[in-house]
C-alpha positions in Angstrom: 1.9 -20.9 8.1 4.8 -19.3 9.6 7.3 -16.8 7.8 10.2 -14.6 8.5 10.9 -11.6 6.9 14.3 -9.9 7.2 14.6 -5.7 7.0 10.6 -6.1 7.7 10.9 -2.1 8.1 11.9 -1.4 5.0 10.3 -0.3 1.9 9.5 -3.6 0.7 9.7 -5.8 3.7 7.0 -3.5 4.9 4.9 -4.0 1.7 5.7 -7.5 2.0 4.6 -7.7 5.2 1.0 -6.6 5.1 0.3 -8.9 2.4 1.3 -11.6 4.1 -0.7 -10.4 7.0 -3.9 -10.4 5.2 -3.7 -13.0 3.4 -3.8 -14.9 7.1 0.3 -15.8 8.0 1.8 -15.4 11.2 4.9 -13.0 10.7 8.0 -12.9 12.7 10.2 -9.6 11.3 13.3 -8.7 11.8 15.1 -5.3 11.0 18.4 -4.0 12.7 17.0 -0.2 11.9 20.2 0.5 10.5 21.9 4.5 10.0 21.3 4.3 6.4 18.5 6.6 6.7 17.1 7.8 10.3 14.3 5.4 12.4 11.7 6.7 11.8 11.3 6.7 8.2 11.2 2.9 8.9 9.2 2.9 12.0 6.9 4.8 10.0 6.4 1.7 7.2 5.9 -0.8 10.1 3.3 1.2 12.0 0.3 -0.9 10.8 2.2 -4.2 11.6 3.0 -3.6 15.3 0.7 -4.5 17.4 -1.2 -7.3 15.1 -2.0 -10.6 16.7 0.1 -11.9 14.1 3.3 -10.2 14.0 5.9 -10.4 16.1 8.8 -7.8 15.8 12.3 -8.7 16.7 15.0 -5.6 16.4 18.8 -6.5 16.1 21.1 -7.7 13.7 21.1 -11.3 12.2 24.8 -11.6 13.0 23.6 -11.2 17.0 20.8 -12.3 17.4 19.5 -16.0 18.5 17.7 -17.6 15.8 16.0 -20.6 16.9 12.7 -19.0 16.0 13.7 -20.7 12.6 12.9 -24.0 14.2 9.0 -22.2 13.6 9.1 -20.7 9.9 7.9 -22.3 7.2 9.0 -19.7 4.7 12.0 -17.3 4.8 12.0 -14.1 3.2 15.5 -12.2 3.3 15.0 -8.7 2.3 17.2 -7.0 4.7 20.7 -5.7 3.2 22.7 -3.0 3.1 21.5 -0.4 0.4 23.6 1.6 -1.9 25.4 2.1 -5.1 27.5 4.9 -4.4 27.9 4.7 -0.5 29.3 1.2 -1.0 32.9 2.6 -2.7 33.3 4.1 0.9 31.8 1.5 3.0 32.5 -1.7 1.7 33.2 -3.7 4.8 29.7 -2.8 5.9 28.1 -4.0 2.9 30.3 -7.1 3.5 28.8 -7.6 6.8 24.9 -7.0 6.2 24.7 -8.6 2.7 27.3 -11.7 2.7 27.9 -12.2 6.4 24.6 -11.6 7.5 23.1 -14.1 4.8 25.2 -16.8 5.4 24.1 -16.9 9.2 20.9 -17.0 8.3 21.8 -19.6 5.5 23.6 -21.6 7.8 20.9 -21.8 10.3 18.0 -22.7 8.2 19.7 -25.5 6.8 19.1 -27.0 9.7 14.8 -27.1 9.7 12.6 -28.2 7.4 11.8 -25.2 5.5 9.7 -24.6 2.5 11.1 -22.2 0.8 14.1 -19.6 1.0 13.5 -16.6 -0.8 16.5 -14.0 -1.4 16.3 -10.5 -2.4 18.7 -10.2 -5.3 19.3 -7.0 -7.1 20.0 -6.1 -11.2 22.8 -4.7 -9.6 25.0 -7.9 -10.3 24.6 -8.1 -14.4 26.4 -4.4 -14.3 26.4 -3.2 -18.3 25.6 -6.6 -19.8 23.7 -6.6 -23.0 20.2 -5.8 -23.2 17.5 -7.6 -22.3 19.5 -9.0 -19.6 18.9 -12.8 -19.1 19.2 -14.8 -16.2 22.0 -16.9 -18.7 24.3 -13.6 -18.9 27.5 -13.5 -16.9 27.6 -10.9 -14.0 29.9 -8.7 -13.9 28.8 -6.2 -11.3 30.0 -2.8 -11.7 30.2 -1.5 -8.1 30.9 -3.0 -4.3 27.2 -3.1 -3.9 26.2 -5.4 -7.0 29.2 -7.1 -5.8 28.3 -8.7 -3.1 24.8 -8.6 -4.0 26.5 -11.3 -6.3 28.6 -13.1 -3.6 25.0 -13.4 -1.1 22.8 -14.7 -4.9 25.7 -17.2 -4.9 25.7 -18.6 -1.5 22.3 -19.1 -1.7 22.7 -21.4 -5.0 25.6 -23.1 -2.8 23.2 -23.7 -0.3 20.7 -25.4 -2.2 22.5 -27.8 -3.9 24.8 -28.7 -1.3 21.8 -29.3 1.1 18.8 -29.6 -0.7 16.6 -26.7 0.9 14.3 -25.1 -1.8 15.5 -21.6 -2.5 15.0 -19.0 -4.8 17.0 -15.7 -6.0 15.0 -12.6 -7.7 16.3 -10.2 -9.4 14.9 -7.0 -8.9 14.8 -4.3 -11.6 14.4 -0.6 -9.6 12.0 -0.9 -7.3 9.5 2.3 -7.3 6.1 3.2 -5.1 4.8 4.2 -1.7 7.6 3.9 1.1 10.1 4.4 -1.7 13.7 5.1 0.2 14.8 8.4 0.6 17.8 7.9 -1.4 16.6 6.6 -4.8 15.6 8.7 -7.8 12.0 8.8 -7.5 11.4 10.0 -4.3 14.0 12.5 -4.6 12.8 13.9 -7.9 8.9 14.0 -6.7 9.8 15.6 -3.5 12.0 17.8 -5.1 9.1 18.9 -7.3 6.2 19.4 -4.5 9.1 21.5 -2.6 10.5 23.9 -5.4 13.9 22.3 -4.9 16.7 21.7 -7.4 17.1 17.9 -8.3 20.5 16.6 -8.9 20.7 13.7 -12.3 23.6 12.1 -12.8 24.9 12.2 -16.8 22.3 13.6 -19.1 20.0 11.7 -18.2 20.2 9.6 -21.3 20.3 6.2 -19.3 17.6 3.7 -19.0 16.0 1.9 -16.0 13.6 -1.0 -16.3 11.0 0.4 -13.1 9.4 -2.3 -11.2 6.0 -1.1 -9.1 6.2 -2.0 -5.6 3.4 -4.7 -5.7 4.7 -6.2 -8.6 7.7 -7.4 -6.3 5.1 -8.3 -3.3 3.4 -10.2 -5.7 7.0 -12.2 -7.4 7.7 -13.3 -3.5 4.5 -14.6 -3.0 4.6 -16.4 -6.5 8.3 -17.7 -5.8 7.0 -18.9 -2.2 4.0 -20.9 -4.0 5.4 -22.3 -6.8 7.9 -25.4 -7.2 10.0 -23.7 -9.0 14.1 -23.2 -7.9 16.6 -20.9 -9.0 17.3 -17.2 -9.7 14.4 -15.2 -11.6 14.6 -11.6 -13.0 11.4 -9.8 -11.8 11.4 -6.3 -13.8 8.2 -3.8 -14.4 8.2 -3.8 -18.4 8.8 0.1 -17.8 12.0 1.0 -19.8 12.4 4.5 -20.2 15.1 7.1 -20.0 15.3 9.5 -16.6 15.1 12.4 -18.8 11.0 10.7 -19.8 10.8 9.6 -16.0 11.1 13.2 -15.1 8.7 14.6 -18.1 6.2 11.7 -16.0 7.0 13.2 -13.1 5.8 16.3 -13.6 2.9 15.8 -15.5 1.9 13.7 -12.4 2.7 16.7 -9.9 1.7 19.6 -12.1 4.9 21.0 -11.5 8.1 21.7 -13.9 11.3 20.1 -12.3 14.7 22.3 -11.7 16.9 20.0 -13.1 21.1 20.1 -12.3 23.0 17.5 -15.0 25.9 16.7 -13.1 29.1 13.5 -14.1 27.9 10.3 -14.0 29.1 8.2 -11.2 31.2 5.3 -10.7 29.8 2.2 -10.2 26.0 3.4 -12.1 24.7 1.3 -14.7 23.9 3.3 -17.6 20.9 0.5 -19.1 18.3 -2.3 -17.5 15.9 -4.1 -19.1 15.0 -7.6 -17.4 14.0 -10.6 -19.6 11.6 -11.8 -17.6 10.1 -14.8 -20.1 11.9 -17.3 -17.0 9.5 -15.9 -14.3 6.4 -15.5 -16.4 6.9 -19.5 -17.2 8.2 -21.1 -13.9 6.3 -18.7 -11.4 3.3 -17.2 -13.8 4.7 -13.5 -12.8 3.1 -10.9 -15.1 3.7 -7.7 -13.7 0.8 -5.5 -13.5 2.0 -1.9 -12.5 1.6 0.9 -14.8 4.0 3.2 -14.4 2.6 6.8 -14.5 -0.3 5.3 -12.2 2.4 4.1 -9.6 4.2 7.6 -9.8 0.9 9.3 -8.7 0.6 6.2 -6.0 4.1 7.5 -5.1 3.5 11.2 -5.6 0.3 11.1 -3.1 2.2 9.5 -0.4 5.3 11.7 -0.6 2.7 15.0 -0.4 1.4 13.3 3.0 4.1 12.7 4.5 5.8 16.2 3.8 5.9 17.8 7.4 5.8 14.3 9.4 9.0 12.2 9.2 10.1 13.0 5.2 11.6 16.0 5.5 
């Protein structure tokens, strides 16, 4: 079997990647290395995947470059986009490109084969402050340019389906946490804030709630989603509900280190609560997520202390 897996480089593309790997698939992966954060962080994640017999590494951007490698793959995993909250009030007509534009290339060529399955990488980003547990049935209403067209991408891939009949399938992820963790996101900043001495920066009081979601729990919903039958859009969340305030107090019990904290103004375009309802994806794929969370922060933690002095810096 044959797949493709878009922003390959990335934090989960990567993970996503060596799974495949072992479990015996030929891999073509594609990632544009975008300025979001420098190269090497990503060329970093990959390092283990170049140069296997069954991986073959394209770099460019899916609004350049030839695709008639499709003709090949039995299963597409898009996992490339542009990533972002807060960077998307200022860039919005990149995040236009890379995650509407970009999709409906690839949408528009993989129509054309035979494929198995089409897997997108949604984001809880679209419900924006919908009423907890958030259920696949709620009506999105995303709260920033990112969830936004998060949205637009989750609904051309419905469009897709039904007006051509490919098999695809939309999950929701719920805050993503673990090994490779971008430099940008919460986590990574607050652990190697910690190991460093350095102040971390929470916006609000850190009152607000995030559903975390370990790493291998989202390897494992792809898989799943690519396996099973089932169509649609699925929320795949960790069962780990706490406030950032308790994330922290994990934190640095994990570390062995007190965190300097700064409480600054929340920011537009933040959700202030997730919690996936994930009864949909336990039934239709059999996903049971089977992270624990303190256990993944240490996962994290070690990671972060090794590559202190390399390329996260």
């Amino acid at each position: 079997m044959k797949v493709l897996i878009t922003g390959v480089a990335g934090f989960i593309g990567s993970h996503l990647g060596e799974a495949l790997i072992e479990n015996g698939f030929d891999i073509i992966g594609v990632d544009s290395f975008s300025d979001y954060y420098p190269r090497t962080y990503k060329e970093k994640n990959i390092e283990n995947l170049l140069g296997h017999k069954n991986f073959i590494f394209i770099e460019g951007d899916l609004l350049e470059i030839p695709l008639s490698f499709l003709s090949e793959i039995d299963y597409c995993f898009h996992q490339s986009a542009q990533p972002g909250v807060r960077r998307s009030w200022d860039m919005f007509s990149v995040y236009v490109k890379d995650n509407i534009l970009a999709t409906q290339r690839l949408l528009d060529e993989v129509k054309k084969y035979p494929i198995k399955k089409f897997i997108y990488a949604s984001s809880s980003s679209v419900y924006g402050d919908a009423s907890l547990p958030l259920n696949e049935e709620a009506k999105p209403s995303p709260v920033s340019p990112y969830g936004t067209t998060k949205l637009c991408a989750e609904n051309m891939v419905e469009l897709y389906r039904k007006s051509y009949g490919f098999p695809t399938v939309s999950l929701r992820y719920f805050t993503v946490y673990g090994p490779r963790q971008r430099p940008d996101m919460a986590f990574f900043k607050f652990i190697k804030g910690g190991l460093l001495g350095e102040t971390i920066t929470v916006f609000g009081d850190g009152g607000q709630t995030r559903d975390f979601t370990f790493v291998s729990d989202i390897v494992r919903a792809n898989v799943l989603a690519a396996e099973s039958s089932a169509v649609g859009i699925f929320n795949i969340g960790g069962g780990h509900r706490i406030t950032v305030n308790e994330a922290i107090s994990l934190i640095e019990d994990v570390i062995g280190k007190k965190l300097k904290v700064e409480y600054i103004s929340t920011q537009k375009g933040d959700m202030h609560d997730t919690l996936a309802d994930i009864e949909k994806a336990k039934k239709e794929l059999s996903f049971n997520p089977q992270g624990n969370l303190k256990n993944g922060l240490l996962l994290e933690a070690e990671w972060i202390e090794k590559q202190i002095g390399q390329v996260y810096t």
